[in-house]
N, C-alpha and C positions, 0 to 999 in steps of 0.2 A: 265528830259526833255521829254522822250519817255510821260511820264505819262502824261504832260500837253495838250501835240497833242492828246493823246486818248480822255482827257476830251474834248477839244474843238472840235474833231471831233462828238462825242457821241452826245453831245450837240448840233450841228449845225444840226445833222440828226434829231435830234428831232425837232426843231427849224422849218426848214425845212417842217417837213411834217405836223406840225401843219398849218405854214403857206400853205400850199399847201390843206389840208383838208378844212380849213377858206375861202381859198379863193374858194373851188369849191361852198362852201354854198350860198358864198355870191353873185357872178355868178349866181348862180340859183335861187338865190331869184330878183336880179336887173336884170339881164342881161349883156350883155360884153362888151356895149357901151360905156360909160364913166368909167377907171379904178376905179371904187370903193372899188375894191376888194385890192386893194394897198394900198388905200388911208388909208382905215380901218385898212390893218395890220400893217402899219406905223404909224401910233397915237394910238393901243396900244400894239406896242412894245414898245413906247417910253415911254410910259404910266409907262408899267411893269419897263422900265429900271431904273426910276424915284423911283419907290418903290424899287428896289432891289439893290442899288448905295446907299439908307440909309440905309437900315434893314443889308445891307452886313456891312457895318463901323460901325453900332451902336451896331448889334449884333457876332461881331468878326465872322463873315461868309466869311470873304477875300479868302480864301481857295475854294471858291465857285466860285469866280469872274469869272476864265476862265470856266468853265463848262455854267455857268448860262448867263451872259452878254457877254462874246466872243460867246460862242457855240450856246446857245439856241434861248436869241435873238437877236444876230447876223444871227441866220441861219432864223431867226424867217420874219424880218425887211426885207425889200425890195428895198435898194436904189439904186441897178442896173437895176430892174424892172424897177423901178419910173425913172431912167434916159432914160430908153429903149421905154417907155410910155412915156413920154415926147416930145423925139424926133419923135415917130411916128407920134403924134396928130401933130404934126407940120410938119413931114413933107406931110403928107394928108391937108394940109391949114387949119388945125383947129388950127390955131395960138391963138386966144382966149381961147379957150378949154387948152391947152396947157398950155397956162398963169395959170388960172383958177386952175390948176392940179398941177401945183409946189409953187402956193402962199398955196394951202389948205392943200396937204402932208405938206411942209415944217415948215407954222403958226402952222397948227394941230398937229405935230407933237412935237415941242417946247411947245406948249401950253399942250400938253398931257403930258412930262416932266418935266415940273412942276409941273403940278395938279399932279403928284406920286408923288413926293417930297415932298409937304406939306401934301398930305396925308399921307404917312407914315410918316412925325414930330408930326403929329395932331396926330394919331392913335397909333404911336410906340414910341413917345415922343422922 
């Protein structure tokens, strides 16, 4: 049990700071106006989850599960940001904006989850 906390913790910190690297990039490429820097890490974490949810089951990698999809991107994914970012733009009266920012995480992100899912069927058969 010890052993599964240390994966998922190991994991999350990696997780973590990729998404925190990612996101200074992206910030500095856009700027800090509209969370885009969420928006991105959340379609493809989901992306990644989508490919590593087949490749774990197809390739007896389950052993992997908590380290990779708990830890990594679990720590990776941002959906307490995205709720925290949501309620700001709204509560500053950017209620559109707002909208706009939980339909595109939320579509994009489903839609990134699948697009890995068929790609790795397409690619890992």
């Amino acid at each position: 049990m010890f052993a599964s906390f240390l994966s998922v913790a190991l994991g999350g910190a990696i997780g973590a700071s990729l998404r925190f690297g990612l996101g200074l990039v992206i910030i500095r490429a856009w700027g800090g106006g509209f969370p885009v820097a969420i928006i991105t890490v959340n379609v493809i974490g989901s992306f990644l989850m989508g490919l590593f949810v087949v490749l774990s089951f197809q390739r007896g990698w389950e052993g992997l599960n908590l380290f990779v999809m708990t830890g990594i991107l679990g720590g990776f994914t941002t959906f307490s940001a995205f709720s925290l970012e949501a309620y700001t733009l709204f509560e500053k009266g950017q209620a559109g904006a707002a909208l706009a920012y939980v339909g595109l995480s939320v579509v994009g992100s489903i839609l990134g989850l699948v697009a890995g899912v068929l790609l790795a069927r397409e690619v890992f058969g």
